[in-house]
C-alpha positions in Angstrom: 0.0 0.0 0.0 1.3 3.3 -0.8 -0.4 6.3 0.2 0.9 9.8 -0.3 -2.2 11.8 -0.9 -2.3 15.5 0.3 1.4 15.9 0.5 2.4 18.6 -2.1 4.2 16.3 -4.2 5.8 17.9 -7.2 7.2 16.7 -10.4 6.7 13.3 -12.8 5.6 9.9 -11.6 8.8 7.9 -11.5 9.4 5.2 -13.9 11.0 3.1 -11.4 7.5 2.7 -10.0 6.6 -0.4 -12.3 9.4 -2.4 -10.5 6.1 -2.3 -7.3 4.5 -4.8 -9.2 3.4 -6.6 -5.4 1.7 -3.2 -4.9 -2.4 -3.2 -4.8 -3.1 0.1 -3.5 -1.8 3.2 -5.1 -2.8 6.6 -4.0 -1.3 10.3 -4.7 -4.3 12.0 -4.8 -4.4 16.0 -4.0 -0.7 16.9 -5.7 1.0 18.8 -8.2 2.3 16.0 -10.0 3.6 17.0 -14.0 3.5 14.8 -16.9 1.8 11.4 -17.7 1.5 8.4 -15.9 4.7 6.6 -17.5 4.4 3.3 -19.2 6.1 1.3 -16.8 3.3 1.9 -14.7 0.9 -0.3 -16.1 3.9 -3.1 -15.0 2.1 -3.1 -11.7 0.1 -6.1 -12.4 -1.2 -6.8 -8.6 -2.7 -3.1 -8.7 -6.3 -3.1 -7.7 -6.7 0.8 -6.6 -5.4 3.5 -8.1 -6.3 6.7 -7.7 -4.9 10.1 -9.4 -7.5 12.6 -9.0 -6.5 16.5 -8.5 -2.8 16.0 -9.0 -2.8 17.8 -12.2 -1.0 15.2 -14.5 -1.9 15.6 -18.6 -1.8 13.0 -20.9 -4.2 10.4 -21.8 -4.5 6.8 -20.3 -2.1 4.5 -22.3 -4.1 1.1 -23.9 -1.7 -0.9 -21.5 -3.8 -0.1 -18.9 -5.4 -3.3 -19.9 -2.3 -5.0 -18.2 -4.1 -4.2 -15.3 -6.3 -6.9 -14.8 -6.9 -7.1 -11.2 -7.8 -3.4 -11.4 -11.1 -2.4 -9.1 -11.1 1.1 -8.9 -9.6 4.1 -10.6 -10.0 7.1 -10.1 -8.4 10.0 -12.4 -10.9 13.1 -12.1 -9.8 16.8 -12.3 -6.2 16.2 -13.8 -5.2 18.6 -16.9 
């Protein structure tokens, strides 16, 4: 589980973050995050909540999110 929601986090998503491929909670909500959600993301096969919302990244959803099968809930609202 990795929650940093509501901490003023600044800058891109790391790439390195697809190596968390145990993780099954992911949550930055509430930042001022830049940039997409990179593709080694959608490495994170045991993810099964994600959520994004107000952290103002741009982009669009890649098609790999498909990778994410055990996915539940995702949650991207208010992003640019």
């Amino acid at each position: 589980r990795f929650d940093a929601s509501y901490n003023d986090l600044t800058g891109a998503l790391p790439t390195t973050i697809g190596g968390l491929t145990s993780l099954v909670h992911f949550n930055v909500h509430n930042n001022d995050l830049t940039g997409a959600i990179p593709e080694e993301f959608y490495n994170m096969e045991s993810l099964a909540y994600l959520k994004l919302g107000r952290s103002d990244l741009s982009g669009t959803i890649s098609s790999l999110v498909g990778r994410l099968s055990n996915l539940e809930r995702l949650l991207i609202s208010d992003n640019l």
